[in-house]
N, C-alpha and C positions, 0 to 999 in steps of 0.2 A: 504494500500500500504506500510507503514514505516513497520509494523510490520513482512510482509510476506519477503522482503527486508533484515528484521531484523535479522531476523531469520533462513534464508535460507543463510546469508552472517557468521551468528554464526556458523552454524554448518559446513560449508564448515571452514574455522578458525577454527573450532577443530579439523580436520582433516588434516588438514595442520600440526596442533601442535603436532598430533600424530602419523601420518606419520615421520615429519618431525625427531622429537626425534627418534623414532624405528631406524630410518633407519639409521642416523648418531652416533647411539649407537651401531650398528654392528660396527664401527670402532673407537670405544673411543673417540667419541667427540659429544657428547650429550649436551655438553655444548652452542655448538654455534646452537643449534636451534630456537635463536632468530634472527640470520640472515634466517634463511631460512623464518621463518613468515615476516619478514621484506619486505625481497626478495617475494617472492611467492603473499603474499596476496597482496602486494600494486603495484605489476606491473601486475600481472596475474589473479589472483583467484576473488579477488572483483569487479574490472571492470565486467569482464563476469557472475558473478551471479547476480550484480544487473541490469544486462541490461539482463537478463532471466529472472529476475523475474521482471522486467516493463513488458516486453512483455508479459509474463501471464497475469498480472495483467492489467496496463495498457493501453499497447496494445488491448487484447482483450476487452476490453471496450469501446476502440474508436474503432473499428470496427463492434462493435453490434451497438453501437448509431447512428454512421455513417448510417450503414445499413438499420436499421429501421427510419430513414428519409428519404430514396432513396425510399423504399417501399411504404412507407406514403407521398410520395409526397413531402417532407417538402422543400427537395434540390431543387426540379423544380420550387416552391414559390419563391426561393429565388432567381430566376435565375428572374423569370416573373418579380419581382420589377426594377433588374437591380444589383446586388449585386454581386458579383464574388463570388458564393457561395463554391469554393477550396480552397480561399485563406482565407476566413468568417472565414469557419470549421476548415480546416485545422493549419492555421496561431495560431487560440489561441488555438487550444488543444497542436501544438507544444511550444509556449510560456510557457501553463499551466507545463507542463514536463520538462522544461528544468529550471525554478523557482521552482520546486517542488525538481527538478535532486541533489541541494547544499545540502540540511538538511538532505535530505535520503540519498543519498550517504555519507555522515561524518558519520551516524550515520552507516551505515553500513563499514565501514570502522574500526570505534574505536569498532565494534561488532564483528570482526574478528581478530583484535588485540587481544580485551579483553580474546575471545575463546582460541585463541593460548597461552595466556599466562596464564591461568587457566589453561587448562587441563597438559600444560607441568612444573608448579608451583606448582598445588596441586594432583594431578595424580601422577607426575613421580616425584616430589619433589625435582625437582631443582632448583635451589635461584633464588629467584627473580632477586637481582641485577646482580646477571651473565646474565641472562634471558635478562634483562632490558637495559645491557651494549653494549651487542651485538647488540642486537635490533636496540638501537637506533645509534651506529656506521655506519651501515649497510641503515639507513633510511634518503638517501639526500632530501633535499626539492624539486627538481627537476622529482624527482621519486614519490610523492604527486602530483605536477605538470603534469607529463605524466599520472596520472592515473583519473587525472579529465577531462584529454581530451578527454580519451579512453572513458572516461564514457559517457563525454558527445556526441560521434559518435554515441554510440551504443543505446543512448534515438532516439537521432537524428532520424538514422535507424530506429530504431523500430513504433516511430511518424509517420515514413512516411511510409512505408509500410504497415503499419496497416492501417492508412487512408486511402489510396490508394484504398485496399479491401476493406474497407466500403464505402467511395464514390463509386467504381462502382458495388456494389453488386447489383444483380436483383433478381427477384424474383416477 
């Protein structure tokens, strides 16, 4: 899960970085494309690929395991003892994601950073500290803040829908 997370939040963040350069270099200000990875990745771009790729990943996992307990009976077991078997299943695979949600999302976060600031640092060979200056002008803590929300709707979301389908799959 980190990896795919990882990697899919990198290379979105390179493309940010080089977009973002190209585009603001048609008008001589190539320079401030640290606001744009600033801006872009941390309010927009990385919320929604790491809640695309939970949902690959994660998601589809708890809904094949879901599933294949509905099949096998395992959920009806657990109805027969007396257990609220929705809130069993569902409850700690939400939990498990949303404790999982802190370490992969940072790391996918400082992976889209890191992206952006490579490829428009060592690519297009603009300084660091300009890079670096803007960036971090442009990066309220508030705006980290809103993007740990977003994230954490779209686990949210994704937990529960996915359960959802695998609780009531038949077959």
């Amino acid at each position: 899960m980190f990896f795919v997370v990882f990697a899919n939040t990198f290379f979105t963040g390179t493309e940010v970085g080089l977009e973002g350069f190209k585009g603001l270099q048609q008008v001589g200000a190539q320079s401030f494309t640290g606001i744009i990875s600033s801006l872009a990745n941390t309010r927009e771009i990385t919320p929604l690929v790491a809640g695309i790729a939970m949902a690959a990943q994660v998601g589809a996992g708890y809904t094949a395991s879901l599933g294949a307990m509905r099949v096998s009976e395992e959920i009806d077991a657990l109805e027969v003892m007396g257990v609220d078997s929705f809130v069993y299943l569902v409850g700690t695979r939400l939990w498990a994601a949303l404790i999982a949600l802190i370490p992969i999302y940072l790391a996918a976060l400082f992976a889209s950073y890191l992206a952006s600031q490579l490829i428009v640092t060592k690519f297009f060979t603009l300084s660091g500290g300009v890079y670096q200056h803007y960036f971090n002008l442009f990066l309220p803590p508030q705006d980290l803040l809103f993007s740990f929300i977003k994230a954490f709707f779209f686990v949210v979301a994704v937990v529960l829908i996915h359960c959802y389908y695998g609780y009531y799959a038949t077959g």
